[in-house]
Rosetta silent file (secondary structure, phi, psi, omega in degrees, C-alpha in Angstrom):
SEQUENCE: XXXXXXXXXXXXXXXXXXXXXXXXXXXXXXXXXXXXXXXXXXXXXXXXXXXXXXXXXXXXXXXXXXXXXXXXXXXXXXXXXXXXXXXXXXXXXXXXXXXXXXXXXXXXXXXXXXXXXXXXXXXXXXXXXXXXXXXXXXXXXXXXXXXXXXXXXXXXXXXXXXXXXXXXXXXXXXXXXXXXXXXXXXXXXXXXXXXXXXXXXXXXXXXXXXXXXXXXXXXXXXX
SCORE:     score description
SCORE:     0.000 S_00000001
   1 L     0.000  142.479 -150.016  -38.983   50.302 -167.806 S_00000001
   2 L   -95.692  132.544  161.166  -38.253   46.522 -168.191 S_00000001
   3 L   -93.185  152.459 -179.169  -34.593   45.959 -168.586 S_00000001
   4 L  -106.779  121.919  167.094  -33.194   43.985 -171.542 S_00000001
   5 L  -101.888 -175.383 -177.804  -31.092   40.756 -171.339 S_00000001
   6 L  -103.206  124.834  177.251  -29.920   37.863 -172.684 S_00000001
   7 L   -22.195  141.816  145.457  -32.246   34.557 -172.354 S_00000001
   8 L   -58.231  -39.098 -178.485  -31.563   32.839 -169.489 S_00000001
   9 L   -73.545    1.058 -175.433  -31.655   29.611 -170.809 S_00000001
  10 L  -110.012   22.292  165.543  -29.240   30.370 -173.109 S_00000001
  11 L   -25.935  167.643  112.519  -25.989   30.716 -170.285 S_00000001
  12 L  -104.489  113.661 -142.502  -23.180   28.668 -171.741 S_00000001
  13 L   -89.207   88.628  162.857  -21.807   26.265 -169.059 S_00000001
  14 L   -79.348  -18.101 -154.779  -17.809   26.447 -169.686 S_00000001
  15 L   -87.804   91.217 -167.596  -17.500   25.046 -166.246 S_00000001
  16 L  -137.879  162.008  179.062  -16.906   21.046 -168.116 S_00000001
  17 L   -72.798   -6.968 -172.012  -14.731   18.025 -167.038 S_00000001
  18 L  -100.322   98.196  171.254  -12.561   18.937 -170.095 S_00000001
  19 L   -68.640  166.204 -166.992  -10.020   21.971 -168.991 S_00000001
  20 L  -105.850  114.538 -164.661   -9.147   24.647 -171.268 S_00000001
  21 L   -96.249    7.747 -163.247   -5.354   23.688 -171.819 S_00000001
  22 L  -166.891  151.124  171.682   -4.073   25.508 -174.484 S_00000001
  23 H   -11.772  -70.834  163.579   -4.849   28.772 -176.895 S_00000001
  24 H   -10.244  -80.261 -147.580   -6.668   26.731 -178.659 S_00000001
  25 H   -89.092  -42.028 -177.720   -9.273   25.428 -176.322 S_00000001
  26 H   -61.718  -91.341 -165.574   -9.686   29.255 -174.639 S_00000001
  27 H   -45.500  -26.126  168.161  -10.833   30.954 -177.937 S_00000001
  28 H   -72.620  -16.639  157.999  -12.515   28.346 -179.121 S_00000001
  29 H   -88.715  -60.085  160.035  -14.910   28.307 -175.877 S_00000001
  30 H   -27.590  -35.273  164.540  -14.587   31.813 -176.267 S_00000001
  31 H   -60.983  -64.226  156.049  -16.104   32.051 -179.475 S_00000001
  32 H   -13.582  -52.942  174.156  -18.870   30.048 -178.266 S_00000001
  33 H   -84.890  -42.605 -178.434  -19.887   32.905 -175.918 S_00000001
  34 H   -36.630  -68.420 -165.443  -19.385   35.427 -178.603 S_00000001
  35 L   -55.770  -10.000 -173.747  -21.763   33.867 -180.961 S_00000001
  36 L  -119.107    8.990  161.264  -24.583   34.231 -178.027 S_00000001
  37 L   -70.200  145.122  175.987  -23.774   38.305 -177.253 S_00000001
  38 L   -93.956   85.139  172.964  -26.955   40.140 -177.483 S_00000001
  39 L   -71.358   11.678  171.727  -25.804   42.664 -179.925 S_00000001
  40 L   -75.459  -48.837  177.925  -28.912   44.374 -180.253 S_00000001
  41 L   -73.309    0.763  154.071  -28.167   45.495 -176.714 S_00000001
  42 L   -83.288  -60.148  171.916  -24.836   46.691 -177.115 S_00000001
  43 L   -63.641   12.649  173.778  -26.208   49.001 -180.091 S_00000001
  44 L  -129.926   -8.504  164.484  -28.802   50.466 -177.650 S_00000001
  45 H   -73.847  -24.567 -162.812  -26.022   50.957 -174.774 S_00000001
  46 H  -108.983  -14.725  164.420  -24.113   53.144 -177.676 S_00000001
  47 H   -74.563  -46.181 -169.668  -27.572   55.293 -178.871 S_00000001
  48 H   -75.553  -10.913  171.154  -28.304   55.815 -174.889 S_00000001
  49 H   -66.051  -38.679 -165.920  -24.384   57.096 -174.629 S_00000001
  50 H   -76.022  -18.721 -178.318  -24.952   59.244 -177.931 S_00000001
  51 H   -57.461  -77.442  165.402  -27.846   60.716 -176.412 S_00000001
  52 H   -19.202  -47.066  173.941  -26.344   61.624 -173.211 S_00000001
  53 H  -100.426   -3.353  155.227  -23.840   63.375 -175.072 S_00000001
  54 H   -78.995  -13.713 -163.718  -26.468   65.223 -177.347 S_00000001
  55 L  -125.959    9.003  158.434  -28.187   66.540 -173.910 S_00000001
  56 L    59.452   28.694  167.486  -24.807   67.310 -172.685 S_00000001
  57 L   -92.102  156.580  143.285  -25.180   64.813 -169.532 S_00000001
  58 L   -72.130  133.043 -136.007  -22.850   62.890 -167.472 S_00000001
  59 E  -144.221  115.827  178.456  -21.789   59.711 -167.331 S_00000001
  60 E   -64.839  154.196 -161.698  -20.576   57.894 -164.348 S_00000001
  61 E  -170.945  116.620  160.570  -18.619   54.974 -164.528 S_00000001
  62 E  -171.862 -173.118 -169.305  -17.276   52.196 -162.110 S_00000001
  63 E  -178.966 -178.090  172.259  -16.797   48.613 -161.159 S_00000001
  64 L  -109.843  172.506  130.252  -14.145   46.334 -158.741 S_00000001
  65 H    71.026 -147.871 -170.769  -11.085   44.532 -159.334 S_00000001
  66 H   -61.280   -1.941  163.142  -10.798   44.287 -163.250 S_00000001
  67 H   -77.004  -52.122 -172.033  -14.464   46.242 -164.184 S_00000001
  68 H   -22.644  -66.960 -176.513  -12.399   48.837 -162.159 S_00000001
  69 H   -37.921  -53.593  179.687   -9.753   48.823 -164.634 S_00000001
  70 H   -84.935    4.393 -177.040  -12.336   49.012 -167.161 S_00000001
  71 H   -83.086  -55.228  168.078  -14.380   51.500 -166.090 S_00000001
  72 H   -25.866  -39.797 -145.656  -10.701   53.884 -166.193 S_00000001
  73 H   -96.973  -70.150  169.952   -9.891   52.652 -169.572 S_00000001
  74 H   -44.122    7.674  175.230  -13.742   53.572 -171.115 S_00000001
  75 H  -103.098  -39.400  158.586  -13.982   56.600 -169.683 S_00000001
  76 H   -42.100  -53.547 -158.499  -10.157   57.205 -171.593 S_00000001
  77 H   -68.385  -33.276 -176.478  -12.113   55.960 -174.927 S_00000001
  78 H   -78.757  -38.812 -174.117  -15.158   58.156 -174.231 S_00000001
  79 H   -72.068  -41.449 -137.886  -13.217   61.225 -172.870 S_00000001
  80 H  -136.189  -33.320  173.445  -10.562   61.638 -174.935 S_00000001
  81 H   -43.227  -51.041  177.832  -11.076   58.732 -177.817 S_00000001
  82 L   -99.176   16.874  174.124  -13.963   61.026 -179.221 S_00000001
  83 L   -94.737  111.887  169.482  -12.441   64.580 -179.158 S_00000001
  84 L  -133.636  134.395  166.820  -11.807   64.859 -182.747 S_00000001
  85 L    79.623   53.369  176.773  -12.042   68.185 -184.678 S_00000001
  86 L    79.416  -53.568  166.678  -12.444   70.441 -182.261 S_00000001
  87 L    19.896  142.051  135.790  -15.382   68.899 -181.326 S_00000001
  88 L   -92.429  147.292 -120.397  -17.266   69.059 -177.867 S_00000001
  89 L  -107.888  172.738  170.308  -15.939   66.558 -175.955 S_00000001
  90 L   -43.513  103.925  155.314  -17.618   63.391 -173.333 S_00000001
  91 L   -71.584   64.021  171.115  -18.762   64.310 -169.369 S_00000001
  92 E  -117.817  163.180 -178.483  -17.420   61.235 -168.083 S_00000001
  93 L  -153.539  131.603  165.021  -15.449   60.220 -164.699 S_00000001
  94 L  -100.704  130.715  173.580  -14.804   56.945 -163.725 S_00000001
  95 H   -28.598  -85.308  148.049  -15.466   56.450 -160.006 S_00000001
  96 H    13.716  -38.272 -176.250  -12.679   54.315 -159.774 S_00000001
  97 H   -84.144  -29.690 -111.558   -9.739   56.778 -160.136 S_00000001
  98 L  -151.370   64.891  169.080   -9.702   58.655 -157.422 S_00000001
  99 L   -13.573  -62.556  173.506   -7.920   56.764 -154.927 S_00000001
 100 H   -51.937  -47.410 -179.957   -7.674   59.056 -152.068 S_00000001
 101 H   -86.869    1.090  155.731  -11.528   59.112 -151.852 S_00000001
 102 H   -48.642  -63.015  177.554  -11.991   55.488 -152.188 S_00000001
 103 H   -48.297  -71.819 -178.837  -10.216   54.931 -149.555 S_00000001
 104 H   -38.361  -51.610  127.428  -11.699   57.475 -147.347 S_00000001
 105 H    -7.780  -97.928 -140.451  -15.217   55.911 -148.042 S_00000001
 106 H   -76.937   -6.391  163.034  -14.177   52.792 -147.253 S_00000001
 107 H   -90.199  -30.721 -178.446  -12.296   53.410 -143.891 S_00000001
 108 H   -89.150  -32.582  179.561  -14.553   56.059 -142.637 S_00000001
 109 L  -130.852  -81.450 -148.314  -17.928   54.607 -143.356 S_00000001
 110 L  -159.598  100.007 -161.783  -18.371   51.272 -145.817 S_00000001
 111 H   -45.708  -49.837  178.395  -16.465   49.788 -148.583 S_00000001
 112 H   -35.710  -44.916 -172.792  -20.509   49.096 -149.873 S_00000001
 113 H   -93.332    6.048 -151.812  -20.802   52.525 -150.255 S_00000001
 114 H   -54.296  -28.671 -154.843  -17.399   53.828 -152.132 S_00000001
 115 H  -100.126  -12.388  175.576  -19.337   54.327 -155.414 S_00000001
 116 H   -69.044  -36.649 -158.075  -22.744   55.502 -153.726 S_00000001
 117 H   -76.329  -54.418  150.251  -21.266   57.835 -151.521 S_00000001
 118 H    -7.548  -84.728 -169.227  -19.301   59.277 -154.756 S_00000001
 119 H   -43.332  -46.606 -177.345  -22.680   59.610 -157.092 S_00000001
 120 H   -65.957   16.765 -146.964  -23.783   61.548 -154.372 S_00000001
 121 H  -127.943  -52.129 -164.805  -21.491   64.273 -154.868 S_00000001
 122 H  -120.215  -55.133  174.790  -22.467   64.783 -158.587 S_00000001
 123 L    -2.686  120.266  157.625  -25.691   62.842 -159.938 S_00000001
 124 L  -123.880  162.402  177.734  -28.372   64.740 -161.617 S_00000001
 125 L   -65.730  145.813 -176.180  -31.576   63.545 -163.218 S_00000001
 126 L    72.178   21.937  169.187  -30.894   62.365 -166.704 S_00000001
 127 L   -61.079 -140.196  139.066  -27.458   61.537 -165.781 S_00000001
 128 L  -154.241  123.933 -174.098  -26.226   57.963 -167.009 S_00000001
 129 E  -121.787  140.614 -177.260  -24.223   55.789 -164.574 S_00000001
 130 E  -112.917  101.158 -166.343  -22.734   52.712 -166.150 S_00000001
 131 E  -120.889  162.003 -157.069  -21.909   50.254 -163.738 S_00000001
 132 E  -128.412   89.014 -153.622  -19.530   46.972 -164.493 S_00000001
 133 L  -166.215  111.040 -162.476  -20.011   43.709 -162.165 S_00000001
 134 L   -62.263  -66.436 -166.053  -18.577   40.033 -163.689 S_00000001
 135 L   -57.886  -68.102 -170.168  -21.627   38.530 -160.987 S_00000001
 136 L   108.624   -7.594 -179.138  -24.012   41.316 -161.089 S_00000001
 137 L  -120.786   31.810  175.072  -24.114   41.187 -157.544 S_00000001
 138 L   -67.814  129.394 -170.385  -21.578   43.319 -155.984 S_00000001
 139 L   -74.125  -64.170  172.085  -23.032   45.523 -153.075 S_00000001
 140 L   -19.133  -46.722  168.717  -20.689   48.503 -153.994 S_00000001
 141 H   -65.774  -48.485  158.689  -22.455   48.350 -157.110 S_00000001
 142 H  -117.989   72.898  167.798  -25.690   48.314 -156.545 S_00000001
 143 H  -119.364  -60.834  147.328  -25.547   50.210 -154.180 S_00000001
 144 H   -57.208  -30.897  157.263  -24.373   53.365 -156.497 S_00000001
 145 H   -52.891  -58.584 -167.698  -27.092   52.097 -158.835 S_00000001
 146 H   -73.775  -15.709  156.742  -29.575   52.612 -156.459 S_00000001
 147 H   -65.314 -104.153 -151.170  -28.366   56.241 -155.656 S_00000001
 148 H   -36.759  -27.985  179.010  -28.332   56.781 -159.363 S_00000001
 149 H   -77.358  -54.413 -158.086  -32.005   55.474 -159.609 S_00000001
 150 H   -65.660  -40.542  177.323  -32.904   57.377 -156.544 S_00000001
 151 L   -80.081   -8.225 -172.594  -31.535   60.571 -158.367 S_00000001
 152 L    95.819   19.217 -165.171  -33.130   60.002 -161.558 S_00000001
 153 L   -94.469  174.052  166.235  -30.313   58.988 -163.565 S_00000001
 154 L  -132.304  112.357  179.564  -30.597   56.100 -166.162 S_00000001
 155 L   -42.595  127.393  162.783  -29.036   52.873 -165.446 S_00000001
 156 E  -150.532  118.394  165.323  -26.805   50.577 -167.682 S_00000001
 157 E   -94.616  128.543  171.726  -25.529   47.480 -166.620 S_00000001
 158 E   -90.979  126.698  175.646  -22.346   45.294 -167.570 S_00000001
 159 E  -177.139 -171.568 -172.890  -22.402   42.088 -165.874 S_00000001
 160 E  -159.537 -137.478 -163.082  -22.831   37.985 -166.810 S_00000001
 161 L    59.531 -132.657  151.048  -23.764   35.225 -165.397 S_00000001
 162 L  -113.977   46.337  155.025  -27.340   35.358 -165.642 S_00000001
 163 L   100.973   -5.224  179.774  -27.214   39.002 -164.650 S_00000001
 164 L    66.989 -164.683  141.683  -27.429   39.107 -160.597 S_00000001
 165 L   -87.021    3.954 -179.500  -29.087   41.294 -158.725 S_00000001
 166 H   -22.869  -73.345 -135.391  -27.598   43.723 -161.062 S_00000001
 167 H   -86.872   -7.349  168.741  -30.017   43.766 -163.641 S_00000001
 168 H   -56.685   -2.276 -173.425  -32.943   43.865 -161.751 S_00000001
 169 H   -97.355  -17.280 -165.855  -31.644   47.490 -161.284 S_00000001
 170 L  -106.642  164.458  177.125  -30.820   48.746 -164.245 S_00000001
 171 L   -88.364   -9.424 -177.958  -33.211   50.373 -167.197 S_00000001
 172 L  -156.788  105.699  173.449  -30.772   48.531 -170.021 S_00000001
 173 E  -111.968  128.273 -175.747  -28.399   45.365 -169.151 S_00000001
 174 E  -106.917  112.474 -177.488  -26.047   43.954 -171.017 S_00000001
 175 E  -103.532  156.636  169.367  -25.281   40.278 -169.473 S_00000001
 176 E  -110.440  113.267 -172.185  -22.509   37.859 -171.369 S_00000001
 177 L   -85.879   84.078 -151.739  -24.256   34.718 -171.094 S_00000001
 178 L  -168.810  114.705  165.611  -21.645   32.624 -169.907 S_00000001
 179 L   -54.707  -18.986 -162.762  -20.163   31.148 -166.012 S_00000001
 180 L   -93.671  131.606 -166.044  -16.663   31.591 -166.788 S_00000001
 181 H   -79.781  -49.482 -155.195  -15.240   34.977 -165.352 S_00000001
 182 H   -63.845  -44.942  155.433  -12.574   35.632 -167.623 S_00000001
 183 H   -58.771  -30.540  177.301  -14.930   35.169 -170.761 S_00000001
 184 H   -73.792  -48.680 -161.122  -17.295   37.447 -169.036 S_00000001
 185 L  -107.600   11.087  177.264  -14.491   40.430 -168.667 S_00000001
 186 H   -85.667  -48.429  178.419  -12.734   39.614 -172.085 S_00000001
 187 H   -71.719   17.769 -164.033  -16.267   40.553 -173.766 S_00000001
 188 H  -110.237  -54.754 -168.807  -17.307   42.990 -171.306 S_00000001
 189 H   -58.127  -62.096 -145.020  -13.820   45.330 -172.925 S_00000001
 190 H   -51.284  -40.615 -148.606  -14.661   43.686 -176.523 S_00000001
 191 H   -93.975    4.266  170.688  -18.363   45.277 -176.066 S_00000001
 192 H   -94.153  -78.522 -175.469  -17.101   48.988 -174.751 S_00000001
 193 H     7.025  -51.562 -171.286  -15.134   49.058 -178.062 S_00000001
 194 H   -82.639  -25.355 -162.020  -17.907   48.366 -180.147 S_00000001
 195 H   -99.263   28.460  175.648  -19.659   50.676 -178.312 S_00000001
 196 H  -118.425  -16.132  144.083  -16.831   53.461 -178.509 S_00000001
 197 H   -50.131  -30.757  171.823  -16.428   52.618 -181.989 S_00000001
 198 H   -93.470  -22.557 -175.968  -19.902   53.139 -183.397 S_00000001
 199 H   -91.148   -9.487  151.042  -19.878   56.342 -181.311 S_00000001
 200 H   -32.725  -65.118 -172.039  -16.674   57.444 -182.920 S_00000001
 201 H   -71.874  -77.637  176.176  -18.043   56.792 -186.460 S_00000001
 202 H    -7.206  -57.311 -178.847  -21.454   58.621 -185.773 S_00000001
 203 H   -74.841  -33.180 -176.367  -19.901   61.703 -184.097 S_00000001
 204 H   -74.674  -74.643 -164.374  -17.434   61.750 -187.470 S_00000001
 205 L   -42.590  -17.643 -178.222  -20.223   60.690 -189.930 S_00000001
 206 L    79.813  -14.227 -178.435  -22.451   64.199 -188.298 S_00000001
 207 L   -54.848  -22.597  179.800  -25.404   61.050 -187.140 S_00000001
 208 H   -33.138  -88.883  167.787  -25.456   62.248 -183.701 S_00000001
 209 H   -10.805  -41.039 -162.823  -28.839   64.181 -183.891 S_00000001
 210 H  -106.243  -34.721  159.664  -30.964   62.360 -185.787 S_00000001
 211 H   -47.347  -57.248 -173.429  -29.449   59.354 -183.692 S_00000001
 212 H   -80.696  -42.037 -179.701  -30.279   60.956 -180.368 S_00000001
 213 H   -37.645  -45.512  164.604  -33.282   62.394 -181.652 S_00000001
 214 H   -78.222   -5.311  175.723  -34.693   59.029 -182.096 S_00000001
 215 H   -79.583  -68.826  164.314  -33.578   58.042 -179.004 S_00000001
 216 H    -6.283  -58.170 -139.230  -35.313   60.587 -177.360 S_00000001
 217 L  -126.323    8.449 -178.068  -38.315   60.121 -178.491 S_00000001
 218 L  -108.740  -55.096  160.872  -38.561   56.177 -178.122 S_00000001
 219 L  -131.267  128.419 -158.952  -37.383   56.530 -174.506 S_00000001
 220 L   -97.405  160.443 -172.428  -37.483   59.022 -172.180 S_00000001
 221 L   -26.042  -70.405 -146.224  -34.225   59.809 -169.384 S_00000001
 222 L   -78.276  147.768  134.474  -36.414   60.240 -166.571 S_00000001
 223 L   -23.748    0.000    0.000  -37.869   57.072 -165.162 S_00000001
């Protein structure tokens, strides 16, 4: 399965002789990238999540530096964002929390491996690991992607630039087509929103089912 991006040729070079000095000039280069999100691919990252949580799988989550952060704070929006009504609730953990074993990883064997060595603990086929990487080409990263592959799970990538080696890895990539980091990890939060927001309204609205169903049946988990 081919993964789906954003044109290459269609990057937007913020990197200009003109700095961005003021409010102003950031959102307005910000916008810029906005208008050139593939949001067809953000709506098919939030059908393979609703799926996942029709089939009662689990979903992995991590990233460094500030995807860390955001892999913590969507796994808040997924865990705890969508228990409404009783409900049953999200199997997600972001890799990322769990300090002690981070660590441990990365002093006893290989900082490369913190999030592989992790997956390897829990993964099952038809899992979904979500991984988060401004470059796409953080070895920690795909490194647990390729565990995650290797296990049968199904891949979704956050990442920008034109995608790294990231995206050659993943079955669905979402890149923010844009050189600038900061632009890259303000729309990387903007697009788990959208996508914890449409799964909010779904799971209220009763669409899950007929949502996953088609999901199912257009593509299937295992690889």
């Amino acid at each position: 399965m081919s993964s789906v991006i954003a044109p290459e040729n269609k990057v937007v070079n913020i990197s200009s002789p003109t700095p961005i000095d003021s409010a102003t000039d950031y959102f307005c280069a910000l916008a810029r990238v906005l208008k050139r999100l593939p949001y067809h691919v953000v709506d098919q990252i939030t059908t393979t999540l609703l799926h996942a949580y029709e089939e009662e799988r689990a979903v992995y989550l991590f990233g460094n530096g500030g995807s860390a952060a955001l892999a913590s704070h969507f796994a808040c929006d997924l865990g705890k964002g969508t228990a409404m009504n009783g409900s049953r609730r999200f199997r997600v953990l972001s890799l990322t929390d769990n300090i002690p074993i981070l660590t441990a990883w990365a002093n006893d064997s290989n900082y490369e491996d913190v999030f592989a060595e992790q997956l390897r603990n829990f993964v099952r086929p038809g899992d979904v690991v979500l991984a988060i990487s401004g470059s796409g080409n953080s070895p920690n990263v795909l490194n647990g992607l390729k565990v995650a592959r290797a296990a049968g799970a199904y891949t979704i990538g956050l990442t920008g630039f034109r995608g790294g080696k990231l995206k050659e890895i993943c079955h669905l990539c979402l890149i923010v087509p844009c050189d600038n980091m900061q632009f890259i990890e303000d729309l990387h939060l903007c697009v788990t929103h959208s996508i914890f927001s449409g799964l909010r309204s779904r799971l209220l609205s009763g669409l899950a089912s007929p949502a996953a169903e088609a999901w199912r049946n257009a593509v299937p988990f295992h690889p």
